[in-house]
C-alpha positions in Angstrom: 20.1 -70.2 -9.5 23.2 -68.0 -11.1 22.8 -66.2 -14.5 25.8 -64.5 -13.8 27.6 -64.5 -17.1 30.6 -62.7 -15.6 34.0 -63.2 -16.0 35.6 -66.0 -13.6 36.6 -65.1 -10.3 40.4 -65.2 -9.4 39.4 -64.9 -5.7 37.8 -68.0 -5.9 40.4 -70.6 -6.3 40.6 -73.7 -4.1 43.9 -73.8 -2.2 45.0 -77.1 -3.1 44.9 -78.7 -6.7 41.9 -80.0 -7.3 41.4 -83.7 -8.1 39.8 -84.5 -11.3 36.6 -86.8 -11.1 34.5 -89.1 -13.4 31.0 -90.0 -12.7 28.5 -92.3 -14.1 25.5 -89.8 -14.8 22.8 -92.4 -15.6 19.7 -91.5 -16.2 17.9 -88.3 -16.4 15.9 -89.7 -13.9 18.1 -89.7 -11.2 17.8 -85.6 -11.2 14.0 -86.7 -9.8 15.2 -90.5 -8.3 18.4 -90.0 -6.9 19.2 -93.1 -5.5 22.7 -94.5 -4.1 24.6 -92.4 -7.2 22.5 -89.1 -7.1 22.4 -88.7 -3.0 26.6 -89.1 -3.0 26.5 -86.5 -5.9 24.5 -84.7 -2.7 27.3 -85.2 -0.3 30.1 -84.7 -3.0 29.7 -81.6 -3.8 30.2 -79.5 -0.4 33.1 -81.9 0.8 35.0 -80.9 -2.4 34.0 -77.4 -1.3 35.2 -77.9 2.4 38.1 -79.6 1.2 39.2 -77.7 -1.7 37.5 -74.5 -1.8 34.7 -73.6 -4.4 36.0 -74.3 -8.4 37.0 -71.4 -10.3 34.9 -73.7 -12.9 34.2 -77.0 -14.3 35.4 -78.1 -17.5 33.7 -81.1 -18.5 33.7 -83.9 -21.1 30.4 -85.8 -22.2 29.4 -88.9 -23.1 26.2 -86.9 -25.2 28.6 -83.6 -26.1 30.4 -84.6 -28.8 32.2 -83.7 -32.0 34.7 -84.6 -34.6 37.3 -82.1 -33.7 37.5 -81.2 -29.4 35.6 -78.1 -29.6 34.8 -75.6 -26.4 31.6 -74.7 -25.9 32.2 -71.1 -24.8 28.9 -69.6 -24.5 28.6 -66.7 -21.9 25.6 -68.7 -20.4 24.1 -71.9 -20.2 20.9 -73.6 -19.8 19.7 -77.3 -18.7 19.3 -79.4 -22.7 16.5 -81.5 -22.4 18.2 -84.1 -24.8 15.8 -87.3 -23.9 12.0 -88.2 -24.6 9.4 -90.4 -22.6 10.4 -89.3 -19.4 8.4 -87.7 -16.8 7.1 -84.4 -17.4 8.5 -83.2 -14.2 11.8 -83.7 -15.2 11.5 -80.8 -18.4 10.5 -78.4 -15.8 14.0 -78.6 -14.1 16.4 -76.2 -15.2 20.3 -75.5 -15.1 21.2 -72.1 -15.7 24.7 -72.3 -14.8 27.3 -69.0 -16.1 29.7 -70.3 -19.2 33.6 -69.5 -19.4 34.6 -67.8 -22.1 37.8 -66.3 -21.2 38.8 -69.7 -20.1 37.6 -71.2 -23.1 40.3 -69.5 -24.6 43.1 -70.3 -22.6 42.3 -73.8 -22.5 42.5 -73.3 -26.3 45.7 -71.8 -26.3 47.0 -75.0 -23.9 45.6 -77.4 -26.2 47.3 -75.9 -29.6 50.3 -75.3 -27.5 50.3 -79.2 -26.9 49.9 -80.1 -30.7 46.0 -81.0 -30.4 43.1 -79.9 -32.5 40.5 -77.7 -31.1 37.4 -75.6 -32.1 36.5 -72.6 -30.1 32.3 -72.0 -30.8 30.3 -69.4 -28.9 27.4 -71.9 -28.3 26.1 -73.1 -24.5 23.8 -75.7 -23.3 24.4 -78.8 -21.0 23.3 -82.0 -21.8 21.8 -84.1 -19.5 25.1 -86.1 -18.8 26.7 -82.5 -17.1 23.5 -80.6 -16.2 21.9 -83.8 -13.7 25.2 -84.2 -11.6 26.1 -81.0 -11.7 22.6 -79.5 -10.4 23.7 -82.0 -7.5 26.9 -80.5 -6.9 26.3 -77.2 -7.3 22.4 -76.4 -6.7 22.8 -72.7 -7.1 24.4 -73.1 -10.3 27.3 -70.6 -9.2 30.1 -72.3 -10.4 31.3 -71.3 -14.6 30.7 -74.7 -16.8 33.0 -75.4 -20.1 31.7 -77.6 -22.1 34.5 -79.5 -24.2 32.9 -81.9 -27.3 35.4 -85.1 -27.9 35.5 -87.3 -30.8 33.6 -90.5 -30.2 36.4 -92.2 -32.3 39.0 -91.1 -30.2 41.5 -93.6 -28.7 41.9 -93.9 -25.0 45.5 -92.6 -25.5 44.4 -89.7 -27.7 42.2 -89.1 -24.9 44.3 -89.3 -22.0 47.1 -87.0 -23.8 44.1 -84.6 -24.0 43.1 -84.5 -20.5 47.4 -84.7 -19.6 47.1 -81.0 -21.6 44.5 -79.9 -19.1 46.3 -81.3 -16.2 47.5 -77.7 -15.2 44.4 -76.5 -15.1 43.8 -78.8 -11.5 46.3 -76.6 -9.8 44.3 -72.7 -11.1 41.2 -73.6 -9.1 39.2 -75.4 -12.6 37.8 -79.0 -11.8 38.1 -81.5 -14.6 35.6 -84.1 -15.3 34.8 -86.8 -17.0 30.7 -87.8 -17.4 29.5 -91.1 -19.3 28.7 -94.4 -17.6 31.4 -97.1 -16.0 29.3 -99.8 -17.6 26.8 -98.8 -20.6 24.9 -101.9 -22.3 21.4 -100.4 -22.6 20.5 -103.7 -24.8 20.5 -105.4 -21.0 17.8 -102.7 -19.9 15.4 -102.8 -22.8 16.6 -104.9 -25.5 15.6 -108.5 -26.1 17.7 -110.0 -23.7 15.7 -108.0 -21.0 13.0 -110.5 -21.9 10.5 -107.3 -23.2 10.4 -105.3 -20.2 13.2 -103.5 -18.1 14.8 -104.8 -15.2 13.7 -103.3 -11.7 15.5 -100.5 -10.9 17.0 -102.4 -7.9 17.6 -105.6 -9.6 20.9 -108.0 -8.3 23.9 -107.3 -10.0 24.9 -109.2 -13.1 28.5 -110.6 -12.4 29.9 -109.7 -15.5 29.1 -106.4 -14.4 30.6 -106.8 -10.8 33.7 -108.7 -12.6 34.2 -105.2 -14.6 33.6 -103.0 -12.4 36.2 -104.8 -9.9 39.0 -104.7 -12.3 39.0 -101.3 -13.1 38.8 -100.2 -9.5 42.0 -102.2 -8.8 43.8 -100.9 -12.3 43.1 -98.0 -11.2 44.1 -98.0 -7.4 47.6 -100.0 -9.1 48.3 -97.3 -11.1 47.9 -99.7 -14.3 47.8 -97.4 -17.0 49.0 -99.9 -19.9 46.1 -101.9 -18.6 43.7 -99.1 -18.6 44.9 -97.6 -22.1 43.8 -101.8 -23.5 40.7 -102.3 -21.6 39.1 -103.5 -24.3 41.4 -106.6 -24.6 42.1 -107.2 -20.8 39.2 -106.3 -19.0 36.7 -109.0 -18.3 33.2 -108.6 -20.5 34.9 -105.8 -21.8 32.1 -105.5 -24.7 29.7 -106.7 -22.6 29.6 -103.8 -20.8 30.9 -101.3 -23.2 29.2 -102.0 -26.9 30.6 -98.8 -28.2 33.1 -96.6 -26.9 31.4 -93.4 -25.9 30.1 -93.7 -22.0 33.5 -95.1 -21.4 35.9 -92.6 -22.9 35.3 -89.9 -20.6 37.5 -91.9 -18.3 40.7 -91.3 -19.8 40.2 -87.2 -20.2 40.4 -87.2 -16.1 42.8 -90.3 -15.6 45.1 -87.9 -17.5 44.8 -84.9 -15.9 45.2 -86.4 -12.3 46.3 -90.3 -12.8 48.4 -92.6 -12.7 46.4 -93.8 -10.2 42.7 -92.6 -8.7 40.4 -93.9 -5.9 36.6 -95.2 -6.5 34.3 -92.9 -4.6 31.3 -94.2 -4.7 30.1 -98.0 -5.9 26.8 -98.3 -6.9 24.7 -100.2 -10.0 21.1 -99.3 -11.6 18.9 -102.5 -13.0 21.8 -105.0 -12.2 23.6 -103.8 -15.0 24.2 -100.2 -15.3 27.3 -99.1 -13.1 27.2 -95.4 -11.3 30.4 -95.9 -9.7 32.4 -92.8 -9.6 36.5 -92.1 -9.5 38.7 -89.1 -8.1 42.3 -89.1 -9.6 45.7 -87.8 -9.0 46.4 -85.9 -5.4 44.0 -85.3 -3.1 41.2 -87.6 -4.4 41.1 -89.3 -0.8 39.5 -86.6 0.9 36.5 -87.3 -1.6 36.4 -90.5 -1.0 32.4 -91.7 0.1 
């Protein structure tokens, strides 16, 4: 894997803007278990390359990297955060050492004050497991510059999606926005008491509320329905069902602005009939991604 802390590389760019993605990272396990979710993750990464040309860098919003302020992360290097317990031990042995993005840490800084919006610049690294697992899928050889950007966890979906609008010319100067938390998130359905004292199997049928959830955001989404999108919590079906606080889901609205109004679901999978790992390309180009 790259430790190469260098400065990005403007020969790198991808040809055509690049369409900005969210995916539903899951577990840590899946960087062991891949399943449905973790083997497309496989097959994503070199058809964006193929398609688009290798990403000048990532810069990436977490469900588990937050903040009250947006702050970059502009470390010169990173390494794989082992921010979970009671997993296998195998999966602390894997590593992410992936080259950080400090010069672009401050022009996205720039772009974001420019646009009225609050943001912290710290020279701090590390990848939490919601970034490090999918990306280690994407890029194996860790050769592609990661930023980091913390949100608040109290942020609006339209405070959100103006945020990710900001980035929005970043798609077309080679950097891939995304978006990593979960499409549907109620971990009370996986080991609280209404999993009846023991987790659902891994491969367990689909709950329909989940299905019903999952199916009207896909078709928000293909519509173009951002008024519907921006009120999820009201419109969607099971809305709290599957979302019991905002943080998994929020991630959505960073990439639905820098690519939307409308996106395409690339992949359509679910983990112990209740946790989604569907994943979403918006804006131009998001087709050729499609699974």
């Amino acid at each position: 894997m790259s430790s190469n802390p260098d400065a990005l590389d403007p020969g790198r760019h991808p040809s055509h803007p690049l369409p900005p993605l969210f995916l539903s990272h899951g577990s840590p396990m899946t960087a062991l278990e891949p399943r449905e979710a973790g083997a497309f993750w496989g097959r994503l990464g070199p058809r964006l390359r193929e398609a688009f040309g290798t990403p000048r860098a990532v810069l990436v919003l977490s469900a588990h990297t937050l903040a009250r302020t947006p702050t970059l992360l502009a470390a010169p290097q990173h390494a794989a955060v082992h921010d979970f317990g009671g997993f296998d031990p195998a999966l602390y042995r894997l590593r992410y050492d992936a080259p950080g993005a400090p010069e672009l840490a401050a022009d996205v800084a720039q772009r974001l004050a420019a646009a009225g919006l609050p943001v912290n610049v710290l020279d701090r690294g590390g990848l939490d497991h919601g970034i490090w697992v999918p990306l280690r899928a994407l890029f194996p050889q860790a050769d592609v510059p990661v930023l980091p950007l913390a949100f608040s966890p109290h942020a609006s979906p339209a405070e959100l999606m103006a945020l990710g609008q900001a980035l929005a010319p970043l798609r077309h100067e080679g950097v891939l926005v995304l978006g990593t938390g979960s499409l549907t998130h109620n971990l009370g359905w996986v080991f609280g008491p209404t999993a009846g004292g023991r987790p659902p199997a891994v491969d367990a049928a689909e709950r329909p509320e989940g299905r019903a959830f999952r199916d009207w955001v896909a078709a928000r989404t293909a519509e173009g329905d951002v008024d519907a999108l921006l009120r999820w919590a009201a419109l969607a079906p099971h809305a709290r069902d599957m979302h019991p606080t905002d943080e998994h889901w929020l991630p959505w609205y960073p990439a639905l602005g820098a690519g939307g109004p409308q996106g395409v679901r690339l992949h359509d999978s679910v983990t112990f009939g209740c946790l989604a790992m569907d994943a979403y390309a918006f804006g131009d180009g998001a087709e050729a991604l499609r699974d």
